[in-house]
SEMAR-682764 format. One line per field, with one value per residue: residue in one letter; chain; x negated, y, z of N, C-alpha, C in turn. Coordinates in pm, 1 decimal, decimal comma. Example, Ala and Ser with C-alpha at 12.3 -4.5 7.8 and 13.67 -1.06 7.14 Angstrom:
SEMAR-682764
residu = [A	S] $
chaine = [A	A] $
n.east = [-1319,0	-1285,0] $
n.north = [-569,0	-225,0] $
n.up = [780,0	708,0] $
ca.east = [-1230,0	-1367,0] $
ca.north = [-450,0	-106,0] $
ca.up = [780,0	714,0] $
c.east = [-1320,0	-1290,0] $
c.north = [-330,0	3,0] $
c.up = [780,0	787,0] $
END
This chain:
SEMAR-682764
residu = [X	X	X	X	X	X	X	X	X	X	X	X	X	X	X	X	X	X	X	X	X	X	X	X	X	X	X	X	X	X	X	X	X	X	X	X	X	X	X	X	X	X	X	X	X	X	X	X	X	X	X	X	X	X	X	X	X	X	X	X	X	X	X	X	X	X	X	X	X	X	X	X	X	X	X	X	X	X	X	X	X	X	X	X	X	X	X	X	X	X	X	X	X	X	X	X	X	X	X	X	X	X	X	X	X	X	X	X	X	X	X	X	X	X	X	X	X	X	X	X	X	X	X	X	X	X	X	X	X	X	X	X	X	X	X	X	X	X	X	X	X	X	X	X	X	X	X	X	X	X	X	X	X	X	X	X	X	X	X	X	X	X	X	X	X	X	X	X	X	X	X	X	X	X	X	X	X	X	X	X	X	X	X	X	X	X	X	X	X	X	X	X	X	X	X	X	X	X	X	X	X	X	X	X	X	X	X	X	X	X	X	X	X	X	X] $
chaine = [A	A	A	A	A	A	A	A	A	A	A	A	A	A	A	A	A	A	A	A	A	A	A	A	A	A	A	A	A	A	A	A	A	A	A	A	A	A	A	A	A	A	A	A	A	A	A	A	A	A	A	A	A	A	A	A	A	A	A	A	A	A	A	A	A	A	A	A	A	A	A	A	A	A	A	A	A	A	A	A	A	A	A	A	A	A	A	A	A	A	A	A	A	A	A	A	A	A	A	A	A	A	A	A	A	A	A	A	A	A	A	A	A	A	A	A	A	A	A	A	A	A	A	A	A	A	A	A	A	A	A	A	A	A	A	A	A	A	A	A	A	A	A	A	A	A	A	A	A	A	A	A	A	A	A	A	A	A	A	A	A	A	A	A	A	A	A	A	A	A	A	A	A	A	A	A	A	A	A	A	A	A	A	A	A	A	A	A	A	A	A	A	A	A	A	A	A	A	A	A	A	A	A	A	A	A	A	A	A	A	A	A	A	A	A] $
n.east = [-1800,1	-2008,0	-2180,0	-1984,4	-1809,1	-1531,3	-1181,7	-942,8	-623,5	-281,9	59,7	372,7	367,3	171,9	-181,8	-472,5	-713,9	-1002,8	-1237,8	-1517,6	-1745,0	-1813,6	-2125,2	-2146,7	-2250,4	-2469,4	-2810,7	-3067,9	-3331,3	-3695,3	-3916,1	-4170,4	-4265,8	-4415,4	-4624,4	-4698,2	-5068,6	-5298,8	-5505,2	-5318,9	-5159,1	-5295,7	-5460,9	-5749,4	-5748,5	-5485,8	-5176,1	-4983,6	-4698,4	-4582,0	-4664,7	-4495,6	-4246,0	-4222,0	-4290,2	-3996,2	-3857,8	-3913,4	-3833,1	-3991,6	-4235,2	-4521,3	-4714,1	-4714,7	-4729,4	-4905,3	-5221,2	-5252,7	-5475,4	-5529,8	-5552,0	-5542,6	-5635,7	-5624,7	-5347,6	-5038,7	-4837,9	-4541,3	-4377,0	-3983,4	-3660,5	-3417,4	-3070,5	-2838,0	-2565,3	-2177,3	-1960,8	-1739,5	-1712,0	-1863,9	-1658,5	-1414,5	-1518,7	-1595,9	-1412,8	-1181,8	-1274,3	-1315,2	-1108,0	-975,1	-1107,0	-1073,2	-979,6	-661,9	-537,3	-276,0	-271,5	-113,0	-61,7	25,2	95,9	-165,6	-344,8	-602,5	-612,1	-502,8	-298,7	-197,8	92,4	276,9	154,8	274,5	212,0	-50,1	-315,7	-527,1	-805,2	-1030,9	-1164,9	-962,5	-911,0	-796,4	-931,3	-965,8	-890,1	-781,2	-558,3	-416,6	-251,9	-118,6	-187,4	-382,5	-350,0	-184,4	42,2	254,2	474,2	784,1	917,4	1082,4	1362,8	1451,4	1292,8	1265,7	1168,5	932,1	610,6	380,8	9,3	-202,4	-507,5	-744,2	-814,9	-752,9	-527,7	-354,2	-295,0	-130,6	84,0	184,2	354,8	522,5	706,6	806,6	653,5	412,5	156,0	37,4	-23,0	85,1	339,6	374,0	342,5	577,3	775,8	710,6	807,1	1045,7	1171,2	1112,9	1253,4	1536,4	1571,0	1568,0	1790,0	1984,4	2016,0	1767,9	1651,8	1459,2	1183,4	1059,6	734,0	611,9	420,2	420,0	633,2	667,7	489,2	629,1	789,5	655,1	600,7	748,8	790,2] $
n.north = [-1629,6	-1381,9	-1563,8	-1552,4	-1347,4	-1102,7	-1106,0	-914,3	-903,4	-786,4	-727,2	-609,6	-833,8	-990,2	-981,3	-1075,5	-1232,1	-1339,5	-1593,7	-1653,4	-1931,1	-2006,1	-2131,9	-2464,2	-2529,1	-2372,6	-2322,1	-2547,0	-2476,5	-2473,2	-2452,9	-2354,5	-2478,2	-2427,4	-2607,4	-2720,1	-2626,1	-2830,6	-2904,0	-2968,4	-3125,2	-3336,3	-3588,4	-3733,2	-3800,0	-3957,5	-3907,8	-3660,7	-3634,0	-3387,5	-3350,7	-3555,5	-3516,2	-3275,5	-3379,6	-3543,0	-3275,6	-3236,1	-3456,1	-3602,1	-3886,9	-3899,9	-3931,3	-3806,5	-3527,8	-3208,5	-2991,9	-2685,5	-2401,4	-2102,8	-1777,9	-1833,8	-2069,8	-2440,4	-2532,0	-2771,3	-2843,0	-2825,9	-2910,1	-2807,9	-2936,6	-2717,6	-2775,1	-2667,0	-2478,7	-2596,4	-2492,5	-2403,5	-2466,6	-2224,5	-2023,0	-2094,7	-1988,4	-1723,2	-1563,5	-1531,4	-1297,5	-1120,0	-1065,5	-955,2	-725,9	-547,4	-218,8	-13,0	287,5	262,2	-6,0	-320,5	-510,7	-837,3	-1153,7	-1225,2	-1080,3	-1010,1	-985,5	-828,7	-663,6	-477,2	-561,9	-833,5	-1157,3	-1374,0	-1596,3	-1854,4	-1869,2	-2033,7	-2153,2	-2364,7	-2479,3	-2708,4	-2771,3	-2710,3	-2446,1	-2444,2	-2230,7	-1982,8	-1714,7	-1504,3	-1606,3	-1848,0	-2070,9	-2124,9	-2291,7	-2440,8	-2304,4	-2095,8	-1832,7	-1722,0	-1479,5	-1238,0	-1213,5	-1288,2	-1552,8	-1634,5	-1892,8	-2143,3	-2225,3	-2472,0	-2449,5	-2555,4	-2558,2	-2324,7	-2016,1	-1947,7	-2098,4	-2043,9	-1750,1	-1824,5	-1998,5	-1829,1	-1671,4	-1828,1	-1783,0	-1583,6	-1410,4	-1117,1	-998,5	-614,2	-519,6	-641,7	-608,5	-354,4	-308,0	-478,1	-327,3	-64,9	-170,8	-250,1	-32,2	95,9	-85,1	-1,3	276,7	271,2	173,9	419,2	667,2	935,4	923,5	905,4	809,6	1010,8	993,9	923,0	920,8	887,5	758,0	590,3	432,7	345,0	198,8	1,2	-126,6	-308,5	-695,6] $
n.up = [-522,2	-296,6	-22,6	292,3	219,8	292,6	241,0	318,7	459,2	494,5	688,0	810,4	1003,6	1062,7	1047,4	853,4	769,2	556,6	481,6	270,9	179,8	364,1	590,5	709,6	954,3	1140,2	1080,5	1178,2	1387,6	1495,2	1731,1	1917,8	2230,5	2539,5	2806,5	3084,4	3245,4	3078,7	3332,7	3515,2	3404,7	3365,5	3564,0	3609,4	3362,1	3296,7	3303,2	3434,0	3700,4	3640,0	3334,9	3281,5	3329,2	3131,5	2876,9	2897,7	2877,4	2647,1	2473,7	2428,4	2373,8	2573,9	2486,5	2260,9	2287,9	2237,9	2243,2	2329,8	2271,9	2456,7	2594,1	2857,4	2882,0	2820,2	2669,3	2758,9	2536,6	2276,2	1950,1	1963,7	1831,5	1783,6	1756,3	1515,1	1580,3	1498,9	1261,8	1326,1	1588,0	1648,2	1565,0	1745,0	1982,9	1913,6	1780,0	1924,8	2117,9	1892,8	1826,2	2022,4	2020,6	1881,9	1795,1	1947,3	1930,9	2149,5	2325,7	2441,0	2755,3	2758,5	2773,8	2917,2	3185,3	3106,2	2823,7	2562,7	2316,2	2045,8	1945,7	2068,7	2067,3	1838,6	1656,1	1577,5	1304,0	1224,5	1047,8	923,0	616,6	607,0	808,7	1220,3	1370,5	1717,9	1883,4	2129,9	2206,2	2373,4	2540,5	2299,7	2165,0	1828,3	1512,0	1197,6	1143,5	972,8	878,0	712,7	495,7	718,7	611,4	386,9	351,5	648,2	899,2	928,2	774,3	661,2	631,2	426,4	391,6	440,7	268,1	-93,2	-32,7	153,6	49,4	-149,3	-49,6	131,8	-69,5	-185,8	42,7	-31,3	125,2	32,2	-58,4	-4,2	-231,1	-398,0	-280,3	-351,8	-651,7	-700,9	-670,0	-765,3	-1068,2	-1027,0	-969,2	-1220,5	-1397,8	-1300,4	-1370,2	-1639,3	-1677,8	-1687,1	-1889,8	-1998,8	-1721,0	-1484,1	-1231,6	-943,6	-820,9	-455,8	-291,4	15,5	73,1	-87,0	52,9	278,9	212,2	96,9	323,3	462,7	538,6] $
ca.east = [-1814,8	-2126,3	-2146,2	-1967,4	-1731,7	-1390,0	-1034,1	-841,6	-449,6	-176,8	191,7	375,1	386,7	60,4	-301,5	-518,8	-898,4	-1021,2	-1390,6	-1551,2	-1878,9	-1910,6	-2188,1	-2083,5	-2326,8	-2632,4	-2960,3	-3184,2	-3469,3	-3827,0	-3971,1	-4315,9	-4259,6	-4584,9	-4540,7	-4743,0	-5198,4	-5395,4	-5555,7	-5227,1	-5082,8	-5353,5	-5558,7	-5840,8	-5693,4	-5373,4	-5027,1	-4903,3	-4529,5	-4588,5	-4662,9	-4393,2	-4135,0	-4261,7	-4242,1	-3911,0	-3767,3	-3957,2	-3751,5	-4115,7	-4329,7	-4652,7	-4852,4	-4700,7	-4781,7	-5005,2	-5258,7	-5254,1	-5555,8	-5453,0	-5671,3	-5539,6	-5660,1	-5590,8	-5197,1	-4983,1	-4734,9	-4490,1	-4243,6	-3856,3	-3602,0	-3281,8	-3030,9	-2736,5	-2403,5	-2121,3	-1916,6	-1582,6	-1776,2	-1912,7	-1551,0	-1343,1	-1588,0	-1585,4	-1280,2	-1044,3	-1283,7	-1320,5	-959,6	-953,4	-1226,6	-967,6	-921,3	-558,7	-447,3	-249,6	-320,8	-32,9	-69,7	116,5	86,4	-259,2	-433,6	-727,2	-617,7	-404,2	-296,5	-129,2	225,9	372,6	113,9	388,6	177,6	-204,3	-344,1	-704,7	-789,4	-1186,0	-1105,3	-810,2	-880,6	-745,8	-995,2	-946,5	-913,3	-621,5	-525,6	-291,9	-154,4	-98,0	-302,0	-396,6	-254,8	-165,9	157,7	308,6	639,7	789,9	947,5	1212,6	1454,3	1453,2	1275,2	1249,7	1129,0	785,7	569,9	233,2	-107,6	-255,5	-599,1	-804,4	-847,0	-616,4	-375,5	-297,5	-201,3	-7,5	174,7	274,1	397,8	653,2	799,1	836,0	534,3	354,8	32,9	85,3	-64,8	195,6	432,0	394,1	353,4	734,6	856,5	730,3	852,5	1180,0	1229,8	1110,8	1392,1	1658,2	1549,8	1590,3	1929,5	1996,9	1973,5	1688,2	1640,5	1297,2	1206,5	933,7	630,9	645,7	353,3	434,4	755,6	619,5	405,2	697,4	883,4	617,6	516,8	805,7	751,6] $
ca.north = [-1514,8	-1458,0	-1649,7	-1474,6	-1242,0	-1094,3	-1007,7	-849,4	-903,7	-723,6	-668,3	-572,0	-929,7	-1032,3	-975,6	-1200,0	-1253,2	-1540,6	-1549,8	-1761,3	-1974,2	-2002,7	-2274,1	-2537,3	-2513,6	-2315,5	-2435,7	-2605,6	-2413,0	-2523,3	-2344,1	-2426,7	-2481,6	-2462,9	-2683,0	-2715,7	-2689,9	-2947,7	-2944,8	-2968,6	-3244,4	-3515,3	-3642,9	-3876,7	-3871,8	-4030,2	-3810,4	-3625,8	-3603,2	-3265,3	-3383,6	-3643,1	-3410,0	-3218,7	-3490,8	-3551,9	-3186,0	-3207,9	-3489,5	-3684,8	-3984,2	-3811,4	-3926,7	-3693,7	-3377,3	-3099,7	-2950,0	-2565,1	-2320,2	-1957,9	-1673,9	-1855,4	-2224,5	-2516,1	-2606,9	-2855,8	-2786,5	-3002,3	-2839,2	-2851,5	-2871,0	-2671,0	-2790,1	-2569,9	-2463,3	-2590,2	-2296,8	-2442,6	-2414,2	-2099,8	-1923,3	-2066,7	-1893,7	-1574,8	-1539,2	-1451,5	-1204,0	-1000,3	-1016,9	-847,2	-612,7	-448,6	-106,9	-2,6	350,4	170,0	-146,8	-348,3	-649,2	-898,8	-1270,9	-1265,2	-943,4	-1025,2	-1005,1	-716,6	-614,7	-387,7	-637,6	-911,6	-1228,9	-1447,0	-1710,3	-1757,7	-1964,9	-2019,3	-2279,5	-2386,8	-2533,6	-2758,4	-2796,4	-2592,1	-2453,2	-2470,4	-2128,6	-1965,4	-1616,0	-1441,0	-1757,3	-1878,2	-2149,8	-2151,8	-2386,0	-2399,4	-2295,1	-1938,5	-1768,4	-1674,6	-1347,5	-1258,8	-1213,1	-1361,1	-1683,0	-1685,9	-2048,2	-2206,5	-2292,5	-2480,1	-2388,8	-2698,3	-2491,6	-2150,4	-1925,0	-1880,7	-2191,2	-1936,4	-1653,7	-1883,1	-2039,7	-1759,5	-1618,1	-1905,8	-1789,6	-1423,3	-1306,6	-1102,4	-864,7	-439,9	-466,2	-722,0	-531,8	-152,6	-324,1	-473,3	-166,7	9,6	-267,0	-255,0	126,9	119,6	-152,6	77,2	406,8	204,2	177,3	538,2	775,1	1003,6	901,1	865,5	816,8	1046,6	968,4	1020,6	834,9	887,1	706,2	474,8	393,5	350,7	88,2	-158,4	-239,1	-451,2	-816,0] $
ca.up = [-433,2	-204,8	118,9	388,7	134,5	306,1	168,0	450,2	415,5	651,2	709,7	1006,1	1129,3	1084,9	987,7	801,4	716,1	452,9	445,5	149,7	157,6	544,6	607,0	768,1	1075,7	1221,3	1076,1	1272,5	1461,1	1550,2	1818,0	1997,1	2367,0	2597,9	2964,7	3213,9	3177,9	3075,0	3435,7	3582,8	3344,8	3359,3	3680,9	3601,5	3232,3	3325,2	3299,4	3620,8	3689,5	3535,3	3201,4	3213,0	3314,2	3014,7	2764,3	2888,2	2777,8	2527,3	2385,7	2311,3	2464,8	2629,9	2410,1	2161,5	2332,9	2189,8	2292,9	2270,7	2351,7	2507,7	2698,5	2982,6	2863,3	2761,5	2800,8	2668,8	2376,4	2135,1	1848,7	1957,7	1774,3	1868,7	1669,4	1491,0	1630,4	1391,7	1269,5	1395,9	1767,2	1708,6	1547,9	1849,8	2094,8	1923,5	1741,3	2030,3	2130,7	1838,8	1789,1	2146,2	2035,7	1754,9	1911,0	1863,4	2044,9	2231,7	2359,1	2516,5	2813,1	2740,4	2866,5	3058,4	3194,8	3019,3	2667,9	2515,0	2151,5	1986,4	1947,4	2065,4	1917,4	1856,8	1617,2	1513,2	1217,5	1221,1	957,2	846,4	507,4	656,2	966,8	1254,3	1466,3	1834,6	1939,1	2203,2	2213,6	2442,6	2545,6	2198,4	2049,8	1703,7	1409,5	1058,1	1090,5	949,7	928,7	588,5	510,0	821,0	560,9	278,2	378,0	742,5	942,6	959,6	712,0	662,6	558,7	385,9	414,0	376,5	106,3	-167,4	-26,0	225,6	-53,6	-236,7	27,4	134,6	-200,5	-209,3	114,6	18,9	161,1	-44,3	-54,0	-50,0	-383,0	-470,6	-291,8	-464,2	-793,5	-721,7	-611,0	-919,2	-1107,0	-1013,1	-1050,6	-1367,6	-1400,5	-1266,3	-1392,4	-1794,3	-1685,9	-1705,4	-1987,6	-1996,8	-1566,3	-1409,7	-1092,1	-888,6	-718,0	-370,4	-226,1	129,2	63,4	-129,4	141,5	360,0	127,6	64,0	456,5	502,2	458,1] $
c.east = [-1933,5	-2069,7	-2074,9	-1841,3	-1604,7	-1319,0	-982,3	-690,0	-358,4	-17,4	245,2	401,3	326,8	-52,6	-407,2	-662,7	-941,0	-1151,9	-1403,1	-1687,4	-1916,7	-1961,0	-2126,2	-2107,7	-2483,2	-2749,3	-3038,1	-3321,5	-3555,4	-3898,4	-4103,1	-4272,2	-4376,7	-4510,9	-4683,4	-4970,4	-5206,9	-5413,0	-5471,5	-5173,9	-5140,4	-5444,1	-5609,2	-5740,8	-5581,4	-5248,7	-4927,8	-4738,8	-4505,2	-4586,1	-4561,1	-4227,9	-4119,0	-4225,6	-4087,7	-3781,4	-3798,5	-3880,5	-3876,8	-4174,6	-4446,8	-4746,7	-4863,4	-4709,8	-4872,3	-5060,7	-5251,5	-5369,9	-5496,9	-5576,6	-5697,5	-5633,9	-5622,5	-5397,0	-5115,8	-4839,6	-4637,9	-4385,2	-4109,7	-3755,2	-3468,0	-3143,5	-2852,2	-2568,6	-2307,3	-2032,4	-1791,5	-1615,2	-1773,5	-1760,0	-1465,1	-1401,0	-1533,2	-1440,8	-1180,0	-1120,0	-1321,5	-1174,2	-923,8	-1047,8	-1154,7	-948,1	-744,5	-520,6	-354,7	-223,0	-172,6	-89,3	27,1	143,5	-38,9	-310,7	-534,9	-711,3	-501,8	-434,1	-196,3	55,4	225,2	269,1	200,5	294,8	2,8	-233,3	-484,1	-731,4	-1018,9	-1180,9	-944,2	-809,8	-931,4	-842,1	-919,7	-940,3	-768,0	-649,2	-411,4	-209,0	-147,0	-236,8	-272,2	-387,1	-247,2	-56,5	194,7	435,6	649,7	867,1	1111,5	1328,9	1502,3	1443,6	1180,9	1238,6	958,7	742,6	427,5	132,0	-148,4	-385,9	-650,9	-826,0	-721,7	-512,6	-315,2	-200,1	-70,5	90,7	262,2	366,7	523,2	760,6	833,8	747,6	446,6	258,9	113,4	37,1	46,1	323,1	482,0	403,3	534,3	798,4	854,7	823,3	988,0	1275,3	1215,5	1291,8	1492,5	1697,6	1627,4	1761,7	2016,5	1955,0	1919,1	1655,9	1539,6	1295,2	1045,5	866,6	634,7	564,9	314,9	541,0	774,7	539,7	485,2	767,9	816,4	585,3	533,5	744,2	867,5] $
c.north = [-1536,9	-1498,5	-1527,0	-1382,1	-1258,1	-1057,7	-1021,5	-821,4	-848,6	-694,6	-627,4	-683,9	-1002,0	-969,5	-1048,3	-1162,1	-1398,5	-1445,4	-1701,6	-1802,7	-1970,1	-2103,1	-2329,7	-2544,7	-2442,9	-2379,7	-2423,9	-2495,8	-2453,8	-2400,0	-2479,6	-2359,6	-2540,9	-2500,0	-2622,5	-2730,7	-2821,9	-3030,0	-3004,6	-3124,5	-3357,8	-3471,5	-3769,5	-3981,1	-3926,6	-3856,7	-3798,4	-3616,8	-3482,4	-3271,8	-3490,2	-3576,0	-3316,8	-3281,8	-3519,5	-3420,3	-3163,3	-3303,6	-3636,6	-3794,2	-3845,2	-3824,3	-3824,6	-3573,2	-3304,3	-3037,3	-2753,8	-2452,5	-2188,3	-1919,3	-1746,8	-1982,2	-2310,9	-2582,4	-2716,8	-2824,3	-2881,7	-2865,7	-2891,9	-2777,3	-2806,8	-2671,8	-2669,7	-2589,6	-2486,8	-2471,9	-2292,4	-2412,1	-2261,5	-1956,6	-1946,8	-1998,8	-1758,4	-1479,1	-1434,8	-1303,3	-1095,5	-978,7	-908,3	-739,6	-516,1	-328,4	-51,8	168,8	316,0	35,1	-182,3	-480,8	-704,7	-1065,0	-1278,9	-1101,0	-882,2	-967,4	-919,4	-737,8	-520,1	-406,4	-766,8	-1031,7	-1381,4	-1635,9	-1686,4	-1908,0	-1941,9	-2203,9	-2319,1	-2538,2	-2612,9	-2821,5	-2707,0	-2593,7	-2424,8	-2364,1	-2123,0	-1808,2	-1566,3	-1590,2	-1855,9	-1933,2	-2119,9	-2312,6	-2397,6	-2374,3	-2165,7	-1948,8	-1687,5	-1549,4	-1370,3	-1245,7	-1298,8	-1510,3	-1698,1	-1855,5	-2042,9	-2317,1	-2344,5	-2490,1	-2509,6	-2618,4	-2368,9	-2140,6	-1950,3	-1995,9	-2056,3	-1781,6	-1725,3	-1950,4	-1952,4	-1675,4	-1683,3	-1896,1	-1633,0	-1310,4	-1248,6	-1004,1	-733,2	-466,3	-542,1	-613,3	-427,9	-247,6	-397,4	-375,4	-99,4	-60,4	-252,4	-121,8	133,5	27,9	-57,3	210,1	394,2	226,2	302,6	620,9	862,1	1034,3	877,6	910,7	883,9	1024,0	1011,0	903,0	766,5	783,1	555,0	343,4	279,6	220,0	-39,5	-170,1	-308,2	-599,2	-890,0] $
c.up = [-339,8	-97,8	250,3	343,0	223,8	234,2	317,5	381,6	521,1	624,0	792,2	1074,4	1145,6	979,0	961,8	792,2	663,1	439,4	335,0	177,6	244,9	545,5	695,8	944,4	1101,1	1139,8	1195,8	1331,9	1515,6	1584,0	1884,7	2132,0	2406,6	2727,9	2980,2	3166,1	3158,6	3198,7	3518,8	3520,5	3335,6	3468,5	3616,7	3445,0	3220,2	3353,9	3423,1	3569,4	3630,6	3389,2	3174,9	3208,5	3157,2	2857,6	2751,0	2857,4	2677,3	2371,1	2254,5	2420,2	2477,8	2580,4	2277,1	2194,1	2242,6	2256,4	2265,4	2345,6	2370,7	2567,2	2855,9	3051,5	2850,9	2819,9	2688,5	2627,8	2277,8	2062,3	1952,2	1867,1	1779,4	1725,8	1684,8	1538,6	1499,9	1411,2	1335,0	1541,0	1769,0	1656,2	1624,9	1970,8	2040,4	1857,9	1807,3	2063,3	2039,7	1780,8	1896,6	2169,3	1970,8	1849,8	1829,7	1992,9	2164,1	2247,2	2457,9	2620,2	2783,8	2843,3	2972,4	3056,5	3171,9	2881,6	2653,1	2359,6	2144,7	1994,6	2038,5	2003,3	1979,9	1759,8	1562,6	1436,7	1186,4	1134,6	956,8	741,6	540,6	742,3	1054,0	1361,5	1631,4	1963,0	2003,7	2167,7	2296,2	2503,4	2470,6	2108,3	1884,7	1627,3	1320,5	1019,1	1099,6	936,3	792,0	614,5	625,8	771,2	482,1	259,6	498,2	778,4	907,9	840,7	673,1	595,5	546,8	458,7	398,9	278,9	64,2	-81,5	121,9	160,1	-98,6	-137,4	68,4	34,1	-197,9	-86,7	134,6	77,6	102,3	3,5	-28,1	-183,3	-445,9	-469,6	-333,7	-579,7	-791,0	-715,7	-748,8	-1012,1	-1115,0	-1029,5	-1204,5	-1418,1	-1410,2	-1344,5	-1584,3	-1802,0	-1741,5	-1818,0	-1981,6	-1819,4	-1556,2	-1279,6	-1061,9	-814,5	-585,8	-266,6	-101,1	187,8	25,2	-52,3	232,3	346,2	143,1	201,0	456,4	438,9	497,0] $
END
């Protein structure tokens, strides 16, 4: 799948997102930073506190400086390099807040006055391959631990890592897709309907709708 690719998963007691092929971290960036002139940075050839200051955000001895000409004149210059945010940094920064960007008609407060949703967020599983990033929400840190179907196979169960181990895990505790879930549904009428002599059951897509939310 390309880099970046979503599947979006939902029920009514949680909503999911598995991205595929996230790099690991930021690449690197080289930028040209100009300090302080020439005139300014050396007296009698020798390196003013200006140019050593310089050297020192620059991350270089002073002898490695550059020179760089401009309209203005001669100033001194070096490459830096600004190195990349890993992605685990940069998805507990933003995470929470585009979870709190979701617009929902109504928005509820719940634990802080900052942060609203829609329900109740009772658990959050934020994984990057199989390990749990470091994000909070509403109160509620993130983990690798989910909640199987409230019926069937309620309790707590855990996400080795992202992507499919997340489908399939949950599969074994009852939790299934809408696409899973209509295709049981059909599934099972057809079942029933067999039972019956010349019985079929009608479409009623509103209804249908209605059946598969649960999880």
């Amino acid at each position: 799948m390309p880099a970046g690719a979503l599947t979006w998963l939902d029920s009514p007691r949680r909503l999911a997102v598995l991205a595929t092929n996230i790099p690991s971290a930021q690449p690197d960036v080289i930028e040209q930073v100009t300090g302080p002139s020439v005139s300014v940075a050396f007296k009698d050839g020798q390196p003013t506190p200006a140019a050593h200051a310089f050297a020192k955000k620059a991350g270089v001895d002073v002898s490695q400086l550059q020179r760089s000409a401009t309209p203005k004149g001669e100033y001194l210059a070096s490459p830096i390099t600004k190195r990349g945010r890993s992605a685990g940094e940069i998805l507990a920064e933003t995470l929470p807040k585009e979870i709190a960007s979701i617009y929902w008609p109504k928005n509820m407060y719940w634990r802080k006055p900052s942060e609203r949703f829609v329900r109740p967020v009772r658990w959050l599983v934020a994984l990057l391959d199989g390990e749990v990033i470091p994000l909070e929400f509403d109160g509620v840190r993130a983990g690798n631990q989910s909640r199987g179907h409230r019926i069937l196979a309620d309790g707590s169960v855990t996400i080795p890592r992202a992507g499919t181990s997340y489908i399939d895990t949950l599969e074994k505790v009852k939790v299934l897709s809408r696409e899973q879930r209509e295709k049981q549904v059909r599934k099972n009428l057809d079942a029933a309907t067999r039972t019956v002599p010349g019985a079929r059951w009608r479409e009623d897509k509103s209804l249908l709708d209605t059946v598969v939310k649960p999880d």
